[in-house]
C-alpha positions in Angstrom: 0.0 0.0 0.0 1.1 3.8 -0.7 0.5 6.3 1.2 -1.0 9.2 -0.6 -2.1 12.0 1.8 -4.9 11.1 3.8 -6.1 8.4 1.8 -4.3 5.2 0.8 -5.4 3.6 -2.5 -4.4 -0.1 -3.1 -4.6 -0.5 -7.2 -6.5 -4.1 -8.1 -5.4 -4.2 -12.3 -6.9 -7.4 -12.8 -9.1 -7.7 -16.2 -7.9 -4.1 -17.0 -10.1 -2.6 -13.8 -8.7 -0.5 -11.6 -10.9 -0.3 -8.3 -9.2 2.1 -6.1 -10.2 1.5 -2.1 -9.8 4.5 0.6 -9.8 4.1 4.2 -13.4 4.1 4.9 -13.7 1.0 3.0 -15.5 2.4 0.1 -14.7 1.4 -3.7 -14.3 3.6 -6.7 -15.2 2.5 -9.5 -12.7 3.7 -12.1 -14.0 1.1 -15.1 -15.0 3.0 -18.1 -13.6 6.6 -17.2 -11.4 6.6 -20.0 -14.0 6.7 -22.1 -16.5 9.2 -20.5 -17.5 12.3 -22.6 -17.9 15.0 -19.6 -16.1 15.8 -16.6 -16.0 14.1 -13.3 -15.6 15.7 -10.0 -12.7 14.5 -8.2 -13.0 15.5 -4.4 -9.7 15.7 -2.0 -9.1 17.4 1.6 -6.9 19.6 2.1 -5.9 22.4 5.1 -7.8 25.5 5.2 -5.1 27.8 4.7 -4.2 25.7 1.3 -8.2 26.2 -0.2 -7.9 29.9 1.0 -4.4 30.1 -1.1 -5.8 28.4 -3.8 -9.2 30.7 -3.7 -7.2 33.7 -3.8 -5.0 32.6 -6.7 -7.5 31.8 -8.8 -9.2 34.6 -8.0 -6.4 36.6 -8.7 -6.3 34.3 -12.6 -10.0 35.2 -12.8 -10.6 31.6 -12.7 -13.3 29.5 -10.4 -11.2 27.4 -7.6 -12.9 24.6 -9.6 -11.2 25.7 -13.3 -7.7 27.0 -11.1 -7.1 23.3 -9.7 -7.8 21.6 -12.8 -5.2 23.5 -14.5 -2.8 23.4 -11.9 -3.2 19.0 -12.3 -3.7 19.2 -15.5 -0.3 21.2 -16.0 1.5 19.0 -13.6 3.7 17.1 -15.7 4.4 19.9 -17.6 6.8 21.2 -15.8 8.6 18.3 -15.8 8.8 18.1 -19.8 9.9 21.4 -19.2 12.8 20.8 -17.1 13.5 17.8 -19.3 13.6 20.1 -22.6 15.4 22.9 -21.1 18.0 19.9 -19.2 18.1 18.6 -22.8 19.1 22.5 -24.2 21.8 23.0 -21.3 23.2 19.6 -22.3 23.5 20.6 -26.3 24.8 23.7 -24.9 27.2 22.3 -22.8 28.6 19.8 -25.3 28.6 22.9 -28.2 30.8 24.8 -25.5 32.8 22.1 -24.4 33.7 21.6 -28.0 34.6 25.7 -28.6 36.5 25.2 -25.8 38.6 22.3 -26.9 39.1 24.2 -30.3 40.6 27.4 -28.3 42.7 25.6 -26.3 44.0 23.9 -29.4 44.2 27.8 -31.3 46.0 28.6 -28.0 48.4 25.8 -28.0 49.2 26.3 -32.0 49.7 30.3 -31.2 51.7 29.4 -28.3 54.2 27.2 -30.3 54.2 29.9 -32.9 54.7 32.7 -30.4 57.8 30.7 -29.0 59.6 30.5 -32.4 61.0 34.3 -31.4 59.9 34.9 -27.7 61.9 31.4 -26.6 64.6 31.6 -29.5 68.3 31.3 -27.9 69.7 33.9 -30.5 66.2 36.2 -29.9 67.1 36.4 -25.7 70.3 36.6 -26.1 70.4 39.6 -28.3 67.8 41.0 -25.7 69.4 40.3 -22.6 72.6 42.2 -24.3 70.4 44.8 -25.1 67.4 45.6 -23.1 66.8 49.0 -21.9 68.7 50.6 -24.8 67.3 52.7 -27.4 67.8 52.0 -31.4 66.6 54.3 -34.1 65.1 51.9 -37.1 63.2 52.5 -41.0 60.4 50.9 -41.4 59.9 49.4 -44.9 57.9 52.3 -45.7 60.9 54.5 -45.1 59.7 56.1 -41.6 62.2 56.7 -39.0 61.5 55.3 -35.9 62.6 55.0 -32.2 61.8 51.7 -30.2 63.6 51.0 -26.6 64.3 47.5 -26.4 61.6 46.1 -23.2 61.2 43.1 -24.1 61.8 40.3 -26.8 59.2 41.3 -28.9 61.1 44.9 -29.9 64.1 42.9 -30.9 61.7 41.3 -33.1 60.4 44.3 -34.4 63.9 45.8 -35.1 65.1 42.7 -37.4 62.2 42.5 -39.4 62.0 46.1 -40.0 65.8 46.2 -41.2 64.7 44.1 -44.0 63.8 46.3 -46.9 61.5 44.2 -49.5 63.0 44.2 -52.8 60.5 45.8 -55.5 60.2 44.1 -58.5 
């Protein structure tokens, strides 16, 4: 038996019937519902505070308590597909983002290895250690003068490719 509020219902599926029984001993006949046409009244007890709550909500929806509670079953697994679709959404988004991710940190690593063909060169810090914190005046292809003090390995960099006029053809 399961407990379901104040009433405990003990299913009998034999022959496709279910008979539901409460405490009081009395049967409900569920046979045939399936296939009724109009509504049924369902009846449950509840706390007063709860119908009060319930009164004022659907009053507040412009609904009948009646109308109020059978939206709020009839809506009850809804919800739950709700949480299930948007679950389903966060996964997607979660593998479409773990996939990005992978690809930056693959960009990253690729940049990386490219960046450390000058940063991490032995001739590139070398010539920077023997001249940080000096100042050299350098062309630029274009023919503008420029001044660049050497900070780090980068303006070493800057210096040797820019002392390489390109040849016009």
């Amino acid at each position: 038996m399961e407990r379901l509020g104040l009433i405990s219902f003990e299913a009998n599926l034999n022959k496709n019937k279910m008979i539901f029984h409460q405490n009081q001993g009395r049967a409900l006949q569920l046979e045939g519902l399936e296939n009724a046409r109009n509504k049924v009244t369902v009846g449950f007890k509840c706390e007063p505070l709860t119908k009060i709550e319930l009164a004022q909500e659907a009053h507040q929806c412009g609904l009948t308590l009646s109308e109020y509670v059978e939206t709020l079953i009839s809506l009850r697994h809804t919800q739950e597909v709700e949480d299930s679709s948007q679950l389903k959404n966060a996964n997607e988004n979660i593998q479409l983002l773990e996939k990005e991710v992978f690809s930056l940190e693959t960009d990253l690593d690729m940049h990386k290895t490219q960046l450390s063909f000058y940063e991490e060169d032995p001739i590139m810090l070398q010539l920077f250690e023997s001249y940080a914190g000096q100042i050299f005046n350098y062309r630029t292809p274009e023919g503008a003068l420029k001044t660049l003090r050497i900070e780090q390995v980068m303006d070493i960099f800057t210096i040797l490719i820019n002392s390489f006029i390109p040849q016009r053809q």
